[in-house]
Steps between C-alpha positions, in 0.01 A plus 500: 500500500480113445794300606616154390738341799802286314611444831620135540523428213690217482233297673175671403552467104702152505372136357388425166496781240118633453376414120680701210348519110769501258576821380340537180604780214164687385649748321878666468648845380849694412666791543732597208864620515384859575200401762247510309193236563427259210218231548717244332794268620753706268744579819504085599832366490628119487771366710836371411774399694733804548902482464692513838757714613349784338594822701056597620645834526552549106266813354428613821579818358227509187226311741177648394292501826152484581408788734287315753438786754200638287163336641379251242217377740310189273445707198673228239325230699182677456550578181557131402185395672289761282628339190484113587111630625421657142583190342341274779182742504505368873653680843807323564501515891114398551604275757842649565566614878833692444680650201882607544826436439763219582747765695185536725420120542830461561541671777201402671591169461824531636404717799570246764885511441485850339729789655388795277200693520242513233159769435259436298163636333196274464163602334200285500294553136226240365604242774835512417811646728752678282860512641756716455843604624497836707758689263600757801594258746700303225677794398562678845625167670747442244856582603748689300675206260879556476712391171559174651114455535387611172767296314411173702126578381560548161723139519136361493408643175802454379475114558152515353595669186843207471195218539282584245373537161269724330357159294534140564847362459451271242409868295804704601812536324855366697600913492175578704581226747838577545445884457312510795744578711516835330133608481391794652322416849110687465317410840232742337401210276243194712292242434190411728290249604158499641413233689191375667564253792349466879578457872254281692149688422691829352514505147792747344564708167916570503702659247881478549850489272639231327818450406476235242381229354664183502366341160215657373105521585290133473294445237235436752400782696391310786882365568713675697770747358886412562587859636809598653597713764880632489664607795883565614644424813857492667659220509499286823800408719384490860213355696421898563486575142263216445260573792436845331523347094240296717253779623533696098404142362139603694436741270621341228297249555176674595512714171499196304257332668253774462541526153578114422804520364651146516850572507795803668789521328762659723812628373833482774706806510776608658588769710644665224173438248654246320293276378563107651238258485107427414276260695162405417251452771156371475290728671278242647801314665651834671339449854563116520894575388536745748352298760735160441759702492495600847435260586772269357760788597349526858427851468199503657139632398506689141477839517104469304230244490347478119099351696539817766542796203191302324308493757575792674399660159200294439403637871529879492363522167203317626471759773600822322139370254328557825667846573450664170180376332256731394730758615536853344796740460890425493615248794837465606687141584772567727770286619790701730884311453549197723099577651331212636162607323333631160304845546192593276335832528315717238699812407240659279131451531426548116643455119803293468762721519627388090472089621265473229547694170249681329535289200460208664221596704282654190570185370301326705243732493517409180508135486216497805249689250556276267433183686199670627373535169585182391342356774176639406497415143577139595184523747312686254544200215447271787190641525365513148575130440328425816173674375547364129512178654142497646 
């Protein structure tokens, strides 16, 4: 077992943030209204300012639900990567170290204020480590949700379904605008991005949800795209309520970052699900906000330092390189709730346990012959002209 110490912390990981590159979006996919992948951006959706006082708890009844207990591992992400390669002709993570999703950046980057407990698998293949979620320790440290629960969760949908459009605005009719209020809430339905960005000397493939779009893609590629991220949030009326509004905005803000989404849009609810208020926050400005307002309200330190997630990130991803290159069989990242380390152990000394699909990894196969042969012809002309040339 390999451990990485995240004791102190505070200290250890604090100063100026290690270098970031920009997220950038290689490639992006959907899933339909009934889950099923498409390779396309059919399931994005554009924003528009919602109506308020709208009652979040409205077709709670007829919410079609995405059952999220059945282990997905990276197989859309994989899949995407097979078709951006067979137009590229090229292998899209030469020069990759780690392939996952944002819900697993996420937490590693918030693990020095993180409570909960996290497993997950990790597979080295072609000098690239694969990450994954360990679907039995998600499921069996779930608790049982109560009505109260599984209403407040579906308020998020709900708010995401009263903030956006199938097509831009300036396309839609006043009765889909106004309608929304009365469309059927389908969490089955996403649209994904897949990003390539980089801590320090680790360079990362990450695929994650977005909520919307703000105005649509840029005509150049190379610019960034005005995603949103949509989130709900009771509203605050104490210094207690805002400490912990403070410690969610972490996440918020770390599953932005990691995807580059410029701006959260967070929706104010009462405790009744009624719909209040939006804010816009700049992702970027989160940490700084945070931080003058404790300090203008003398409250003391924030409860999160923006530079100590980054480089606490930038730091164990550096390290777990060392621990699992050239490594073989199924390896397990472990993190216990409220620990004071990250444990990595190998749990299976061959295969990858359904990491990697077979698809994905015939594909390469695949794609490997044909570069070989490619290769070869290239030298082989080479060659020729060389000899015609004397």
């Amino acid at each position: 077992m390999q451990i990485f110490d995240i004791a102190d912390y505070a200290t250890r990981f604090a100063g100026k943030s290690s270098a970031i590159k920009r997220p950038r979006e290689i490639t992006y996919f959907s899933y339909d209204d009934n889950h099923v992948l498409k390779h396309d951006e059919s399931s994005l959706r554009y924003y528009y300012t919602p109506a308020l006082n709208v009652d979040l708890s409205q077709g709670y009844g007829t919410f079609v639900k995405h059952d999220d207990s059945v282990d997905e591992h990276l197989d859309s992400l994989l899949d995407a990567l097979v078709e951006l390669e067979k137009k590229q002709e090229r292998c899209s993570t030469d020069g990759v170290h780690f392939v996952t999703w944002r819900g697993m950046m996420t937490k590693i980057m918030t693990v020095p204020y993180l409570e909960d407990g996290f497993e997950m698998n990790a597979v080295f293949h072609e000098g690239t480590i694969f990450i994954e979620e360990n679907n039995l320790y998600k499921q069996s440290s779930r608790g049982v949700q109560d009505e109260r629960g599984a209403r407040m969760s579906f308020w998020g949908y709900k708010f995401e379904t009263l903030s956006t459009l199938s097509r831009p605005w300036g396309e839609a009719t006043r009765e889909e605008i106004e309608g929304r209020k009365n469309d059927i809430v389908n969490n089955k339905a996403q649209y994904c991005s897949v990003v390539q960005t980089g801590f320090g000397d680790s360079t990362l493939m990450i695929a994650g949800e977005v909520d919307a779009i703000w105005d649509c893609r840029p005509m150049n590629p190379a610019n960034p795209i005005n995603y949103v991220e949509l989130k709900t949030s009771r509203q605050v009326t104490s210094t207690n309520q805002q400490i912990n509004f403070e410690k969610k905005l972490q996440r918020f803000w770390a599953q932005s970052f990691l995807l580059g989404i410029p701006k959260i849009i967070i929706g104010y609810r009462d405790d009744y699900g009624i719909l209040k208020n939006v804010e816009i926050k700049e992702t970027q400005g989160i940490p700084t906000e945070i931080r003058k307002a404790h300090v203008a309200q003398g409250l003391g330190p924030p409860p999160w330092n923006g530079n100590v997630a980054i480089n606490f990130t930038t730091a164990f991803l550096e390290w777990l390189k060392g621990v699992l290159a050239g490594k073989e069989g199924l390896w397990r990242i472990r993190y216990q709730q409220r620990g004071s380390r990250i444990e990595v152990y190998q749990v299976q000394e061959s295969g990858n346990a359904g990491v990697l699909t077979d698809r994905f990894l015939a594909w390469r196969r695949e794609l490997r012959e044909k570069l070989r042969t490619a290769e070869s012809s290239k030298a082989a002309l080479e060659a020729e002209a060389g000899e015609a040339s004397i």
